[in-house]
Biopython code that builds the backbone (N, CA, C, O; Angstrom):
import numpy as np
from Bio.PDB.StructureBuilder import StructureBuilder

atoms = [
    (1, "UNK", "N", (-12.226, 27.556, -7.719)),
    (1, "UNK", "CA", (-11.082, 26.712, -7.533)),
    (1, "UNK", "C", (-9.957, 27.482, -6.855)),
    (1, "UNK", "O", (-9.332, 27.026, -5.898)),
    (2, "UNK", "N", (-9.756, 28.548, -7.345)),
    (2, "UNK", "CA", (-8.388, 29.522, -6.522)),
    (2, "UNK", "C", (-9.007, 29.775, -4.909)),
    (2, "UNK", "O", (-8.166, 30.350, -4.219)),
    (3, "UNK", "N", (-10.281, 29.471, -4.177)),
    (3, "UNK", "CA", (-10.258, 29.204, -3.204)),
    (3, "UNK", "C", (-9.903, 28.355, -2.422)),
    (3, "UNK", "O", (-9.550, 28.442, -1.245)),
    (4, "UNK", "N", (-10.018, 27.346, -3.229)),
    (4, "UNK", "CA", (-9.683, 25.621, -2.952)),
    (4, "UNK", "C", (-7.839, 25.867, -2.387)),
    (4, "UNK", "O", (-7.285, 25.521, -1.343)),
    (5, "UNK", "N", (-7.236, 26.703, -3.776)),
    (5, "UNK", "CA", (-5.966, 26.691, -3.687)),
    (5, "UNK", "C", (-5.612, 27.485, -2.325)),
    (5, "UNK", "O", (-4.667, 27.056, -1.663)),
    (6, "UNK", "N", (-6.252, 28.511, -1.914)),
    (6, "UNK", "CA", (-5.917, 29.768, -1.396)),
    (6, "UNK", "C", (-5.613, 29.512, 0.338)),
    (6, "UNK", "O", (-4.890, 30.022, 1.195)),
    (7, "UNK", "N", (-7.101, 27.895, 0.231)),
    (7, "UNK", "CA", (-7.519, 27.458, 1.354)),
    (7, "UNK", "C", (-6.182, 26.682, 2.080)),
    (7, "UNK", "O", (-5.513, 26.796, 3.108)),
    (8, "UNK", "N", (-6.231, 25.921, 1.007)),
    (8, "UNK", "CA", (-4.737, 24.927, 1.235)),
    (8, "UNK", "C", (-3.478, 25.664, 1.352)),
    (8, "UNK", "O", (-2.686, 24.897, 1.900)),
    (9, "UNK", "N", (-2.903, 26.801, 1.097)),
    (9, "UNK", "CA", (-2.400, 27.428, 0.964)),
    (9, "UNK", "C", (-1.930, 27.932, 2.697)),
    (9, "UNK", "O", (-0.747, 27.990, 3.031)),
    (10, "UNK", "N", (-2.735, 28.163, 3.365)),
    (10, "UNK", "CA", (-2.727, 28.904, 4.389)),
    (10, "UNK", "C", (-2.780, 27.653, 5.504)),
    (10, "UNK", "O", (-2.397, 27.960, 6.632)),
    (11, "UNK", "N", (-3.067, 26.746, 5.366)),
    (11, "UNK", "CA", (-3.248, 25.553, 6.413)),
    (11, "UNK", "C", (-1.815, 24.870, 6.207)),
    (11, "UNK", "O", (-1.435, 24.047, 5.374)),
    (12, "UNK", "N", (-0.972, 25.687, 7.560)),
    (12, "UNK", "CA", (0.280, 25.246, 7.635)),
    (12, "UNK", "C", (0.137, 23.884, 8.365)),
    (12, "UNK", "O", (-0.959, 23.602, 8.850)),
    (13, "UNK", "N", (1.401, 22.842, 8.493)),
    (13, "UNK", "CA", (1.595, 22.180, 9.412)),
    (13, "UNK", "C", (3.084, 22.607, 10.121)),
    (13, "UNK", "O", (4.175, 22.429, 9.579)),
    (14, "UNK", "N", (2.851, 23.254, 11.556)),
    (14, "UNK", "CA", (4.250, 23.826, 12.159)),
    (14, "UNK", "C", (4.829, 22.744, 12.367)),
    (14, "UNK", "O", (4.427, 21.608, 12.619)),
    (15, "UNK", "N", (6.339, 23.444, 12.170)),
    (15, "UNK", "CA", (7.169, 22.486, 12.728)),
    (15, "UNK", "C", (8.267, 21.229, 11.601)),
    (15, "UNK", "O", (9.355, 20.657, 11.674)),
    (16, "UNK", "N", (7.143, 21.341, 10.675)),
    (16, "UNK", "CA", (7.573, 20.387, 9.597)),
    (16, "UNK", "C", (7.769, 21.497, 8.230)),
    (16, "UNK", "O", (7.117, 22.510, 7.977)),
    (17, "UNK", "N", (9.318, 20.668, 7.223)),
    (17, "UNK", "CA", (9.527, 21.138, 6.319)),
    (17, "UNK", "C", (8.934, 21.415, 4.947)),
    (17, "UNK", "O", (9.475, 22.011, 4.015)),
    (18, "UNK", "N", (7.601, 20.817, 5.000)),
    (18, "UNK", "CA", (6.746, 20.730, 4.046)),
    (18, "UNK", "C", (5.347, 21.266, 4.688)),
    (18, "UNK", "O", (4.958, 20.782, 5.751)),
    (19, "UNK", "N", (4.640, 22.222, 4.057)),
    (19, "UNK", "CA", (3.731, 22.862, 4.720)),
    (19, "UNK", "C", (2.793, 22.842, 3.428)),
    (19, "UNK", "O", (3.167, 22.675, 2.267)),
    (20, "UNK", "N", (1.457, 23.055, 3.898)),
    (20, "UNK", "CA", (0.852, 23.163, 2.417)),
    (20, "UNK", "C", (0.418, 24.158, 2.153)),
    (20, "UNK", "O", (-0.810, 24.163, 2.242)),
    (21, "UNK", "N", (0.923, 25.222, 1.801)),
    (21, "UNK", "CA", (1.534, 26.070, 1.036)),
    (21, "UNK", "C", (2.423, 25.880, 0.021)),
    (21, "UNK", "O", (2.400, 26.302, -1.135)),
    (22, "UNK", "N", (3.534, 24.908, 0.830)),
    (22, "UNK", "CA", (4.436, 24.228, -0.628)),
    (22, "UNK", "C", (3.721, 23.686, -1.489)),
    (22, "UNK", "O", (3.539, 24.106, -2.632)),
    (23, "UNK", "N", (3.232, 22.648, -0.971)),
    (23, "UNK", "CA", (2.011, 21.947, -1.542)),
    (23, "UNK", "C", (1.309, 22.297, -2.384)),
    (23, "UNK", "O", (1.300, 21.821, -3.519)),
    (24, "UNK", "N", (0.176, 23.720, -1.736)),
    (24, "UNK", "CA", (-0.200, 23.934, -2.626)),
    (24, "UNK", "C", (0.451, 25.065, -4.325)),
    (24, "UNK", "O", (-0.083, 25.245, -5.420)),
    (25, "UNK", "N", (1.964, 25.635, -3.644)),
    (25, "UNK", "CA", (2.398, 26.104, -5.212)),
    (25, "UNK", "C", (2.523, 25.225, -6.134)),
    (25, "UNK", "O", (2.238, 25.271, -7.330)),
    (26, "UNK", "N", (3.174, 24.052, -5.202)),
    (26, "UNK", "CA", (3.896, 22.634, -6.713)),
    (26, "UNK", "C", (2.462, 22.156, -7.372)),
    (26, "UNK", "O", (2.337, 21.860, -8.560)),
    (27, "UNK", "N", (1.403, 22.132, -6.399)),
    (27, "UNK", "CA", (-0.068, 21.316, -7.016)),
    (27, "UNK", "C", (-0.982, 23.198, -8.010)),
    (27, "UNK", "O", (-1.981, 23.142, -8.727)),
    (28, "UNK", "N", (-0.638, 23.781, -7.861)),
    (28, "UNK", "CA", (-1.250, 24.692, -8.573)),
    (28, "UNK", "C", (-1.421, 24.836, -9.999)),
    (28, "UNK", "O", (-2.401, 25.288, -10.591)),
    (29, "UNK", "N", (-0.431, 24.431, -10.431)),
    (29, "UNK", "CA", (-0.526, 24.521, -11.721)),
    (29, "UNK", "C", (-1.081, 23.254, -12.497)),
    (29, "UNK", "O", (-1.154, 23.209, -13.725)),
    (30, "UNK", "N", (-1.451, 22.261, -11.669)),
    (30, "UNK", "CA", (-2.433, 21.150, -11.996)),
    (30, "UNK", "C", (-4.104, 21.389, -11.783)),
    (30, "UNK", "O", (-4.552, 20.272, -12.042)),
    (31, "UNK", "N", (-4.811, 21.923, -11.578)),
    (31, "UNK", "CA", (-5.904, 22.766, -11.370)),
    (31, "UNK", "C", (-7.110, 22.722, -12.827)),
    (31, "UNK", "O", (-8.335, 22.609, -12.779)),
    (32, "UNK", "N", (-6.075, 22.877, -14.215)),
    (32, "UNK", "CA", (-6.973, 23.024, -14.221)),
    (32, "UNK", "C", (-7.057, 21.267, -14.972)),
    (32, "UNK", "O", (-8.202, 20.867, -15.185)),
    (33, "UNK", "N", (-6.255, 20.603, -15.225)),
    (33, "UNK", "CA", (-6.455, 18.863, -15.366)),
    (33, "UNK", "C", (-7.143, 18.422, -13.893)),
    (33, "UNK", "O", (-8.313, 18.064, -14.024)),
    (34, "UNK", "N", (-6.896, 18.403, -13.232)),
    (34, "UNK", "CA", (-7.393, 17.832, -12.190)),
    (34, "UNK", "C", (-9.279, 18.287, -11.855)),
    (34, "UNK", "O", (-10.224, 17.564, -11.539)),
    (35, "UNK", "N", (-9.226, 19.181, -12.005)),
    (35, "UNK", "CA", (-10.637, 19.842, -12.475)),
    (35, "UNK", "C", (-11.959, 19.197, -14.136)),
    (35, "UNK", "O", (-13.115, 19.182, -14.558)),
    (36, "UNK", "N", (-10.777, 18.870, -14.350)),
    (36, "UNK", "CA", (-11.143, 18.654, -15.833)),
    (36, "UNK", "C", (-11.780, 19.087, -16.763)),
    (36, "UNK", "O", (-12.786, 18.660, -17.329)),
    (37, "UNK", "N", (-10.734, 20.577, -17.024)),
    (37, "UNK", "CA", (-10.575, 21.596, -17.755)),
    (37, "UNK", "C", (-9.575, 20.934, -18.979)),
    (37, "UNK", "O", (-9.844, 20.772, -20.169)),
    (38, "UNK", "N", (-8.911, 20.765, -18.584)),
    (38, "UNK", "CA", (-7.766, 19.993, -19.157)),
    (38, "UNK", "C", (-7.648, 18.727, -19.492)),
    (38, "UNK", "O", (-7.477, 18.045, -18.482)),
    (39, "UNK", "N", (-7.662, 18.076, -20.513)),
    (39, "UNK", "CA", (-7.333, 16.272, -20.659)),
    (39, "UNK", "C", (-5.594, 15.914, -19.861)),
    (39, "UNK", "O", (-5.195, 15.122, -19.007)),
    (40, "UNK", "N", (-5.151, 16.658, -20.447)),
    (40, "UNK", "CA", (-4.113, 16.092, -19.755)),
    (40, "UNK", "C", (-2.791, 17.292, -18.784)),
    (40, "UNK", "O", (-2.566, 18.453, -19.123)),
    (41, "UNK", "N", (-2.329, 16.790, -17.958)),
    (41, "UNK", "CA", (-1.621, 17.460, -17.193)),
    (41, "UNK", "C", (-0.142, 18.596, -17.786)),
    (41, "UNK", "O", (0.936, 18.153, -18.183)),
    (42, "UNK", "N", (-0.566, 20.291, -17.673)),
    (42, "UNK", "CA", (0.076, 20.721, -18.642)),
    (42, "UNK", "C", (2.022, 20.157, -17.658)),
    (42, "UNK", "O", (2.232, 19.343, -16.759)),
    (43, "UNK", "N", (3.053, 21.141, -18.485)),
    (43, "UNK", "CA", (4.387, 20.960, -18.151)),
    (43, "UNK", "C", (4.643, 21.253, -16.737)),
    (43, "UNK", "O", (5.185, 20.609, -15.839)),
    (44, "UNK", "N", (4.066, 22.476, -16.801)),
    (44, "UNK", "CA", (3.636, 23.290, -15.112)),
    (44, "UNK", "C", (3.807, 22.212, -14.064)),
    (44, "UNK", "O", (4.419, 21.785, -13.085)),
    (45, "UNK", "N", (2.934, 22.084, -14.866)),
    (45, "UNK", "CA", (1.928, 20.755, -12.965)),
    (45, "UNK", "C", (3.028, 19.936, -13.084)),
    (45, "UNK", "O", (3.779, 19.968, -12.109)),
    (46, "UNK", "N", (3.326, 19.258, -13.932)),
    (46, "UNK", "CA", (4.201, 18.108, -13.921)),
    (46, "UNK", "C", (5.561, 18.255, -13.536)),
    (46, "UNK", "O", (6.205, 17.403, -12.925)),
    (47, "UNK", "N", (6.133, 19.773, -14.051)),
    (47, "UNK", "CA", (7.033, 20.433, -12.562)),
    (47, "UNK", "C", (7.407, 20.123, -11.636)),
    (47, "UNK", "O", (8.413, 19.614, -11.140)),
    (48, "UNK", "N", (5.407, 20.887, -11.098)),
    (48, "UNK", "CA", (5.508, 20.973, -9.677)),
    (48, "UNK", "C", (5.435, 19.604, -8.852)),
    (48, "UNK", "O", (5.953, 19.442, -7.747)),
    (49, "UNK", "N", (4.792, 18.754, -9.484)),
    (49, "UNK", "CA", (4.725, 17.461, -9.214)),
    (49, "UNK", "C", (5.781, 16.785, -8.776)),
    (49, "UNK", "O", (5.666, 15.978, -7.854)),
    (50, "UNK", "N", (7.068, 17.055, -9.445)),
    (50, "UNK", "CA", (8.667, 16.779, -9.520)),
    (50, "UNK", "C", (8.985, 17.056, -8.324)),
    (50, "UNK", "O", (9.357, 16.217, -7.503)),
    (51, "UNK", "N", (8.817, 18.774, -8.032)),
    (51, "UNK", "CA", (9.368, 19.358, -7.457)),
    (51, "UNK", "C", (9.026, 19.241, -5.914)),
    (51, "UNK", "O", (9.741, 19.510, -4.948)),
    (52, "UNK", "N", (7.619, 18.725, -5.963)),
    (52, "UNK", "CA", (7.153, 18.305, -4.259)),
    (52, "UNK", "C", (7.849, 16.768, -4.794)),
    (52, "UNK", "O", (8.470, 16.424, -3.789)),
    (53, "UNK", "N", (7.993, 16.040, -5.499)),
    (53, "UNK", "CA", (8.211, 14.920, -5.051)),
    (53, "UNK", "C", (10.198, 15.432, -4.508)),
    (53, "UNK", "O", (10.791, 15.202, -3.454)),
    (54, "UNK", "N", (10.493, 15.885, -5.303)),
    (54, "UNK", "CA", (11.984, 16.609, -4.539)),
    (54, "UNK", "C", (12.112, 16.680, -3.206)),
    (54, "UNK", "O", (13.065, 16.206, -2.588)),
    (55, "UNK", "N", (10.996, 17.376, -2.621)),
    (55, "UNK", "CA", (10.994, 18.105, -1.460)),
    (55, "UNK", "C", (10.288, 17.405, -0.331)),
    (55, "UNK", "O", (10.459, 17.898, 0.784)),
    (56, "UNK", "N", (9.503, 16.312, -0.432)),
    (56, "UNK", "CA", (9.310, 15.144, -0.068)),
    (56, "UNK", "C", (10.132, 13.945, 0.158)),
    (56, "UNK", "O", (10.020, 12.808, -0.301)),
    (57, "UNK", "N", (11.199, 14.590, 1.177)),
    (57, "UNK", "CA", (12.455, 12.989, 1.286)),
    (57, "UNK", "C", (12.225, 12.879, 2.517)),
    (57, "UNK", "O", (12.781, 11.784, 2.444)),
    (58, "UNK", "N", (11.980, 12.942, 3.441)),
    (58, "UNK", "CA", (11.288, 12.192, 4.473)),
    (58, "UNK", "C", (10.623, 12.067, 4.934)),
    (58, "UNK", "O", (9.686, 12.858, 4.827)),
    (59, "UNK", "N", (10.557, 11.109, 5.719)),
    (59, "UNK", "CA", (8.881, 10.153, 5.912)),
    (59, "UNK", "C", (8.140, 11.481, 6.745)),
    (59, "UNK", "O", (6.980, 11.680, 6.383)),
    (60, "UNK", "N", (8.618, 12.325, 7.716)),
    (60, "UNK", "CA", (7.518, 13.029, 7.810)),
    (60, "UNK", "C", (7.455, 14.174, 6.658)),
    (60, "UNK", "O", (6.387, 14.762, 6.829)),
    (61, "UNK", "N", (7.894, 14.526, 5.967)),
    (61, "UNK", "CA", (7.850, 15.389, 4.894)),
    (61, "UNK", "C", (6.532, 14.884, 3.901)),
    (61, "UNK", "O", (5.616, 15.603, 3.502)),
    (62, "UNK", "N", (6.695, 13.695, 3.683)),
    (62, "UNK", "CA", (5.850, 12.484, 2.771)),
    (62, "UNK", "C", (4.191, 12.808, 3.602)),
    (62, "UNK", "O", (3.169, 13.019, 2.948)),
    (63, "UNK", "N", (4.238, 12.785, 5.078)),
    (63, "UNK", "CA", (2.955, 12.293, 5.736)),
    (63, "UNK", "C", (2.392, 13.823, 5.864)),
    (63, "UNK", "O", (1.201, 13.911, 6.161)),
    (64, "UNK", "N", (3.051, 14.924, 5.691)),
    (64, "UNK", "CA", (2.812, 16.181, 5.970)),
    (64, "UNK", "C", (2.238, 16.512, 4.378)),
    (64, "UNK", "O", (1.076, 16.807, 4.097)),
    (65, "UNK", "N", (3.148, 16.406, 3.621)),
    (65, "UNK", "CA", (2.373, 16.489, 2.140)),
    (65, "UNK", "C", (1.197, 15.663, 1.729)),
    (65, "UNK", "O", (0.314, 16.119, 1.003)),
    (66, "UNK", "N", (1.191, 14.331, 2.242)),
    (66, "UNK", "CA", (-0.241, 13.219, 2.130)),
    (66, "UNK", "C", (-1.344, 14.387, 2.764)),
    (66, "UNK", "O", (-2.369, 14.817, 2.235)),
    (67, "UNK", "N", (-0.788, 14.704, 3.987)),
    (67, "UNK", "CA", (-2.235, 15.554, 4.510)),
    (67, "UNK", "C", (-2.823, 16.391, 3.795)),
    (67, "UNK", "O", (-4.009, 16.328, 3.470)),
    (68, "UNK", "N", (-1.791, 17.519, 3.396)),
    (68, "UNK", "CA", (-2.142, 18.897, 2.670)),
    (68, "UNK", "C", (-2.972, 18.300, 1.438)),
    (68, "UNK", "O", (-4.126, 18.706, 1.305)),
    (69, "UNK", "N", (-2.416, 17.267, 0.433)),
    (69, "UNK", "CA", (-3.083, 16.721, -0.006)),
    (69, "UNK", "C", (-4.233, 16.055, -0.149)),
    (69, "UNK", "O", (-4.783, 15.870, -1.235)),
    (70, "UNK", "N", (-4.707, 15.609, 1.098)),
    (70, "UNK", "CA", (-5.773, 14.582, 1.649)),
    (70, "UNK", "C", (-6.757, 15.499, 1.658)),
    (70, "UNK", "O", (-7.797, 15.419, 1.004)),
    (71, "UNK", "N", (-6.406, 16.491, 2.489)),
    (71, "UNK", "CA", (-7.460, 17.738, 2.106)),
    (71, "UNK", "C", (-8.035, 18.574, 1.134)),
    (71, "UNK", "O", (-9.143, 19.106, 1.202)),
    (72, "UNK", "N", (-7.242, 18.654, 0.256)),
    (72, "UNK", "CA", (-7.501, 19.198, -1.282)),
    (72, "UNK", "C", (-8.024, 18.068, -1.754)),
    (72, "UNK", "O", (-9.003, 18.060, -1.009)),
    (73, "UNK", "N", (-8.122, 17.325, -2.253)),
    (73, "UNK", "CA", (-8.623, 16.062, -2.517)),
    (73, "UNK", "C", (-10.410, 15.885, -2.695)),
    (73, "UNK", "O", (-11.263, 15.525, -3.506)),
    (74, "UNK", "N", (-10.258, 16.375, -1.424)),
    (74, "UNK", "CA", (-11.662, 16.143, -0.542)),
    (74, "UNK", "C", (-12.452, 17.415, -1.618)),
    (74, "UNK", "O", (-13.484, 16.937, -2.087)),
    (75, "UNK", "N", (-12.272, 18.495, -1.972)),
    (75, "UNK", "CA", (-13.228, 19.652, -2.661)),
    (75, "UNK", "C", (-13.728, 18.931, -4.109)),
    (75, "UNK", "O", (-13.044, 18.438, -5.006)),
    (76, "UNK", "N", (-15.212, 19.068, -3.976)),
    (76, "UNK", "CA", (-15.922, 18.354, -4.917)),
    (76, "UNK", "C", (-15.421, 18.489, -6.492)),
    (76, "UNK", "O", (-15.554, 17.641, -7.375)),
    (77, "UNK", "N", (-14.760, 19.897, -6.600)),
    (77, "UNK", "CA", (-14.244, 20.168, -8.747)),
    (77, "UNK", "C", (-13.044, 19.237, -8.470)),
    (77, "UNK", "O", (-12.244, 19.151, -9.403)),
    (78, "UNK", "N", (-12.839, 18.696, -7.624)),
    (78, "UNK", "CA", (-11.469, 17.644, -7.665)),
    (78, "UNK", "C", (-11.876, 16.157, -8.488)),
    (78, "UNK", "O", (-12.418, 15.370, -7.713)),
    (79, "UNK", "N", (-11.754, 15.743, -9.590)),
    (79, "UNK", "CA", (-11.569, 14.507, -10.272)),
    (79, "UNK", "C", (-10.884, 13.604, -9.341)),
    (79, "UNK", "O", (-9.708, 13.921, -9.160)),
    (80, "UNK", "N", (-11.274, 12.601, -8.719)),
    (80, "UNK", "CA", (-10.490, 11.607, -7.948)),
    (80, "UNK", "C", (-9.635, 10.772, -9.121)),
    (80, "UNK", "O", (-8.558, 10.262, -8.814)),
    (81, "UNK", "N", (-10.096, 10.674, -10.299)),
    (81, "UNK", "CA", (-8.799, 9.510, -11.071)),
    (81, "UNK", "C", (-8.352, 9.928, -11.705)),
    (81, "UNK", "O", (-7.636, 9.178, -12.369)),
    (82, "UNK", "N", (-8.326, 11.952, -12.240)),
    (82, "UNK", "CA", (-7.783, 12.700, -12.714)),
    (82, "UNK", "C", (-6.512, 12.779, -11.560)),
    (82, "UNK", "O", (-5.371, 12.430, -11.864)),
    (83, "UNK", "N", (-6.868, 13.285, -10.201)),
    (83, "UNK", "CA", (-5.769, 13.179, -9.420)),
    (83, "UNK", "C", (-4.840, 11.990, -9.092)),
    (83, "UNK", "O", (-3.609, 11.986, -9.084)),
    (84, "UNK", "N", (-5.776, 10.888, -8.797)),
    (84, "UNK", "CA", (-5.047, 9.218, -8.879)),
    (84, "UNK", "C", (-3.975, 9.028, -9.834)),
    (84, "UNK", "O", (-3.004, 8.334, -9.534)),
    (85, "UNK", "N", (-4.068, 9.543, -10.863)),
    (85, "UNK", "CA", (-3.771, 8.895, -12.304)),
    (85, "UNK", "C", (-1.763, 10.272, -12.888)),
    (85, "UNK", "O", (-0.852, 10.135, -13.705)),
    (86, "UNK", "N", (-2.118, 11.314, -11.852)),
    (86, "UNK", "CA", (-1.678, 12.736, -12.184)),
    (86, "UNK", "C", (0.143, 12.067, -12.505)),
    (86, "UNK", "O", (0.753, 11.956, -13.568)),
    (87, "UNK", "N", (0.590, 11.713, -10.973)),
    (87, "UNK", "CA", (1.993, 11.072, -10.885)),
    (87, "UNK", "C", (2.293, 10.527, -12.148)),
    (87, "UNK", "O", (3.256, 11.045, -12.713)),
    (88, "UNK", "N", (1.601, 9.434, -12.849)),
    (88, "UNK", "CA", (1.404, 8.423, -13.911)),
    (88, "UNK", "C", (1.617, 9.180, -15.338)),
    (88, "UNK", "O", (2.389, 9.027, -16.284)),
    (89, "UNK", "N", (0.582, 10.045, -15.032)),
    (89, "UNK", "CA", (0.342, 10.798, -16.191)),
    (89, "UNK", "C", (1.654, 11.873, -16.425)),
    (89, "UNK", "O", (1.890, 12.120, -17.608)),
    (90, "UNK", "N", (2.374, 12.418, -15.589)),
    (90, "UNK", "CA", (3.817, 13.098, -15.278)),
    (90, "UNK", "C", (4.811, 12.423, -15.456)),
    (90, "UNK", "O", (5.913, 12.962, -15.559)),
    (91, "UNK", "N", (4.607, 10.731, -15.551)),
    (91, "UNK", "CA", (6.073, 10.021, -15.548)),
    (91, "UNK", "C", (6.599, 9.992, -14.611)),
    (91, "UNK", "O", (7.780, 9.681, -14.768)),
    (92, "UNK", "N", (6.284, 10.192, -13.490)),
    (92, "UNK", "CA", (6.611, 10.366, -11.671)),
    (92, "UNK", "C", (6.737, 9.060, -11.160)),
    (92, "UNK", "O", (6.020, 8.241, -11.735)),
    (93, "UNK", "N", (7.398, 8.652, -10.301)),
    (93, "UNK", "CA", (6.987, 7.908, -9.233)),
    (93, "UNK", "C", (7.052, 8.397, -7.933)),
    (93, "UNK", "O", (7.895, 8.530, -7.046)),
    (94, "UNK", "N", (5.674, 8.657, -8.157)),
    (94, "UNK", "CA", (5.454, 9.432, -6.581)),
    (94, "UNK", "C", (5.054, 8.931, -5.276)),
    (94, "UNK", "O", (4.026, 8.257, -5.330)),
    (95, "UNK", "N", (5.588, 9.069, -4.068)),
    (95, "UNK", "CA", (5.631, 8.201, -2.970)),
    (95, "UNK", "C", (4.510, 8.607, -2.129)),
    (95, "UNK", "O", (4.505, 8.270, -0.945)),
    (96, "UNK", "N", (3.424, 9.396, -2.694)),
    (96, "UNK", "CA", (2.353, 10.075, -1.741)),
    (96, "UNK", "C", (1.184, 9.609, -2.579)),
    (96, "UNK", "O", (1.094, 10.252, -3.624)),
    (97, "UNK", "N", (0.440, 8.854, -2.451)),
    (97, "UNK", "CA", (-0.927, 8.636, -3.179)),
    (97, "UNK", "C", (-1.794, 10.052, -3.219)),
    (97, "UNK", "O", (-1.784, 10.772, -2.221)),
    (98, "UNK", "N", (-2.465, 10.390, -4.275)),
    (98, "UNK", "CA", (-3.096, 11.274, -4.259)),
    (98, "UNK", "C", (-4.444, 10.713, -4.504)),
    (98, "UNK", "O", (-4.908, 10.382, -5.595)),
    (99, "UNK", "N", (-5.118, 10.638, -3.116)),
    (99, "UNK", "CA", (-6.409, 10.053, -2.941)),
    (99, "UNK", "C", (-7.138, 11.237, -1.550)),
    (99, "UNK", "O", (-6.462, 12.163, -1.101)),
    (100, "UNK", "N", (-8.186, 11.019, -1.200)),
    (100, "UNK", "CA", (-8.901, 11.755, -0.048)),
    (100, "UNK", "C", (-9.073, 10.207, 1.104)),
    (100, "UNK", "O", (-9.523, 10.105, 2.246)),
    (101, "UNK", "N", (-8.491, 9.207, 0.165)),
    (101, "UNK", "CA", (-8.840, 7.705, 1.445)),
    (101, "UNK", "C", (-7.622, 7.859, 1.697)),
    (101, "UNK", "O", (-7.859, 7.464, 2.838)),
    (102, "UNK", "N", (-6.537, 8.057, 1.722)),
    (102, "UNK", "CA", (-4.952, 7.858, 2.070)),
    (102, "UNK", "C", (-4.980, 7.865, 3.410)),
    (102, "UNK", "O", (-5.748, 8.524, 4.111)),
    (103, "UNK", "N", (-4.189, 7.173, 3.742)),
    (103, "UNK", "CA", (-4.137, 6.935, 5.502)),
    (103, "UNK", "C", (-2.619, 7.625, 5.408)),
    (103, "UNK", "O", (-1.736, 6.774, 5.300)),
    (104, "UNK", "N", (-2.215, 8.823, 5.427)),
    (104, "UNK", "CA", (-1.455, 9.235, 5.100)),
    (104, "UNK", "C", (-0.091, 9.057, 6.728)),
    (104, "UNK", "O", (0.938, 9.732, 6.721)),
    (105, "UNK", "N", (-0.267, 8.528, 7.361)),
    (105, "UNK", "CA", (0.223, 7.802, 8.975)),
    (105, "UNK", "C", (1.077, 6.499, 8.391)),
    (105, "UNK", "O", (2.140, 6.090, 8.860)),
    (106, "UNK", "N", (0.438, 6.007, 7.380)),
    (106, "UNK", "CA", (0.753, 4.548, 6.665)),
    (106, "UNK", "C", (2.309, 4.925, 5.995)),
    (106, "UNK", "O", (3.366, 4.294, 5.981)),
    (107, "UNK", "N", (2.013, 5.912, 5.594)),
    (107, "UNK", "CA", (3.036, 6.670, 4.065)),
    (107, "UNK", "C", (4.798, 6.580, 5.120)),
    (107, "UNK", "O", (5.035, 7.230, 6.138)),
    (108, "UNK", "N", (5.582, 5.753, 4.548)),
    (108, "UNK", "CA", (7.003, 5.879, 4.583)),
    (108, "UNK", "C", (7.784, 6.183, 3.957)),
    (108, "UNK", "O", (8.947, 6.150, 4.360)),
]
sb = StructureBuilder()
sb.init_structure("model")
sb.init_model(0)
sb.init_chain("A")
sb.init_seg("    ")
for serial, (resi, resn, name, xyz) in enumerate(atoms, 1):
    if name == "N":
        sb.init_residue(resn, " ", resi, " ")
    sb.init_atom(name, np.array(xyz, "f"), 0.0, 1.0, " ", f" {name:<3s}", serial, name[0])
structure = sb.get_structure()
């Protein structure tokens, strides 16, 4: 899994204020719920969850984080309704679906 992270980590998008690297620090500490190591999402994740949704105020900020996301998503130890469910499960309302179908172009 810390490859998964390490991967995302390094796959910048130039140019834009949200890179996933951000991405992937705020989503790191969800790893091991989302994996499903964990039943439920520790304080950490739910943080970082906050804290990209913070840093996520505009629409390309939103479509740049959908990506970084879209891609992590996609690695098979990823729970799709562990991740679906994560925002929910944090008390978030988060403006980025965390899915690998996200048409993340759509996202305003």
């Amino acid at each position: 899994m810390l490859v998964v992270v390490a991967m995302v980590h390094f796959m910048v998008t130039p140019g834009k204020a949200i890179d996933c690297g951000k991405v992937s620090s705020c989503l790191a500490p969800c790893i091991p719920f989302l994996t499903g190591r964990d039943a439920s999402p520790s304080t950490g994740c739910c943080g970082g969850v906050k804290n990209l949704n913070a840093l996520a105020q505009t629409i390309a900020d939103r479509r740049a984080a959908c990506d970084c996301i879209k891609t992590a998503a996609r690695y098979p130890n990823i729970n799709a309704d562990a991740a679906s469910s994560l925002p929910k499960k944090c008390g978030i309302d988060f403006n980025i679906p965390i899915s690998k179908s996200t048409n993340c172009q759509a996202i305003n």
